[in-house]
Steps between C-alpha positions, in 0.01 A plus 500: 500500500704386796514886592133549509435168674743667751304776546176316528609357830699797645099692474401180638737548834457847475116475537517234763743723715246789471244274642754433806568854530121570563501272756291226295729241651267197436379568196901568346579149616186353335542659170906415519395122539256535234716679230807245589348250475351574114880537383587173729247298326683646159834379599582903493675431854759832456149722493357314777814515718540847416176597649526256779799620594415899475137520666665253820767735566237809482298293750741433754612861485167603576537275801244234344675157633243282451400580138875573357548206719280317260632642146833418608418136568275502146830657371733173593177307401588659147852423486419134584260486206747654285761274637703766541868441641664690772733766372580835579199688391230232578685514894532856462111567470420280758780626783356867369168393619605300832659818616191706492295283733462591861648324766256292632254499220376133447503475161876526478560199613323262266607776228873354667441154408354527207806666338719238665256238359515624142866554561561163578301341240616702231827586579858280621467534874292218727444698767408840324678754358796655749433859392159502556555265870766785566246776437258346702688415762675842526179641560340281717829575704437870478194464705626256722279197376780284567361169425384580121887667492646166572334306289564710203848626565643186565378407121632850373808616335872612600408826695149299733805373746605819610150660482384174734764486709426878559176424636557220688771715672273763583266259631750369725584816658156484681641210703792380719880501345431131613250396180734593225562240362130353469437856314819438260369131429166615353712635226796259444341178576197521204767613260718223577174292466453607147904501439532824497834486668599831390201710593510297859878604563397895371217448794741410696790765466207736493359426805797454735701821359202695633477321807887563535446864435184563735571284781870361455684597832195363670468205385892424538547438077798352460748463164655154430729412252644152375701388205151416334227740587443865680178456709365688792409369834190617690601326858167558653272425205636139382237417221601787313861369485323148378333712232822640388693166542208352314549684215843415479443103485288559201768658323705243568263217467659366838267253639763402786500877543111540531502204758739661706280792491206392603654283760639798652213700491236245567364605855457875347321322161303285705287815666413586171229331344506710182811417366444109537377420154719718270811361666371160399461649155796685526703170568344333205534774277826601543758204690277176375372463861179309436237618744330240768253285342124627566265290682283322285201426794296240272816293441623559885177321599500261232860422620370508869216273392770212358729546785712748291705215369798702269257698344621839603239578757642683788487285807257466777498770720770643311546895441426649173552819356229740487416645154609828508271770337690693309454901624343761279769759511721171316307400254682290206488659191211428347497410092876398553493150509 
């Protein structure tokens, strides 16, 4: 029985793909939702995946975006209703299908966050499953969309820190030896921000050893050694050796070691804007540093109203910090809290 129900739906694909083959794009997606969804209102979700999956990949190697765009969303629309969990053949179909799209085809990218959706409701990551953020991300970086690489690889797995510290380094050689460093920090800082403190030291090694083997007699690299650490110093690019001294507090957990270093460095982190925030988070995260209290404004004119008497209120006149918008290419892990 199982065996002819089997074949049922293999005609049923095979029929379907015919239809795509004749160029009858439209009218292969419309029969695909159709049939799906009489086995998805049966519960029979392993037939309606089956064909889901099948006619979307025909589609998008036919070069039809839009409507294997749509099958594949309908697709993770089944495994929600199925309440299917993330393993390696529900992943599997769906990385199969993300790889056919073309770059630049708009459906991919709500096709992207719906997997990460289900993945994250169904499954034991927050944020979205790293496999599928490190898919994503790899091939957003492929075609140099570096923003949507970011956000993804910085949420992937073991091997996103090399592939993202690949691109930001070949990003950076458009640019002066000077801006190293703020190329590097796109990379380490956001996996430091989601504690990452591995993948942000891989960045890191990454980064500089091809910066050492490109431009390292030009830039005047030089080897240090102490009792306690092997670092190298990049004498005319300072926020670079921050980075790499930054990296070393956290190991350590030094907070007397992290206010040293950004004493030291201060006038270089002050032209920055960028790195402002995450260094506040940084501090907190990782030395206990608690970051400067945000201005409340109703309670600062409340307090200005009542002559400010020990409430808090920041004095007449007085200087506040500005709120600090946190950039785009550092984005907190979202789902992690």
């Amino acid at each position: 029985m199982a065996a002819a129900k089997a074949d049922k739906i293999a005609k049923i694909i095979t029929r379907l793909q015919e239809r795509i083959g004749d160029g009858d794009y439209y009218e292969a997606q419309q029969q695909t939702r159709v049939v799906a969804a009489r086995y998805t209102k049966a519960a029979n979700w392993d037939a309606a995946i089956d064909i889901l999956y099948n006619v979307a990949q025909s589609l998008l190697k036919a070069g039809q975006g839009g409507s294997g765009g749509d099958l594949c969303v309908l697709l993770v629309d089944t495994y929600k209703a199925a309440e299917l969990k993330p393993d390696a053949s529900s992943k599997g179909k769906l990385l199969t299908c993300l790889r056919l799209f073309q770059a630049g085809e708009p459906t991919r990218k709500k096709f992207v966050g719906e997997i990460l959706g289900w993945s994250s409701k169904f499954g034991e990551y927050p944020a979205g499953d790293p496999e599928l953020h490190h898919v994503a991300g790899s091939l957003y970086a492929e075609e140099h969309e570096t923003y949507d690489a970011e956000r993804h690889l910085v949420l992937g797995t073991k091997d996103s820190a090399e592939v993202l510290a690949r691109m930001e380094y070949e990003w950076f050689k458009e640019d002066e030896s000077h801006t190293a460093a703020l190329y590097a920090s796109r990379a380490i800082l956001p996996y430091l921000l989601t504690a990452n403190v591995r993948a942000a030291n891989t960045a890191y090694r990454f980064f500089t050893s091809s910066l050492n083997q490109d431009k390292g007699s030009a830039i005047g690299v030089q080897d240090v050694s102490s009792n306690s650490a092997d670092i190298r110093v990049y004498p005319s690019i300072p926020l670079l050796n921050f980075l790499g001294l930054l990296l070393l507090a956290v190991q350590r957990g030094s907070a007397d070691l992290y206010r040293q270093l950004t004493t030291k460095y201060a006038p270089h982190i002050k032209e920055v804007d960028m790195w402002h925030e995450p260094l506040e988070m940084i501090a907190e995260m990782y030395f206990g540093i608690s970051r400067p209290r945000q201005s409340n404004p109703l309670m600062d004119m409340m307090s200005g109203f009542f002559g400010g008497g020990g409430g808090g209120g920041a004095p007449a006149g007085g200087s506040r910090r500005p709120a600090v918008k946190a950039p785009t290419p550092l984005p907190t892990a979202e789902g992690l809290d």
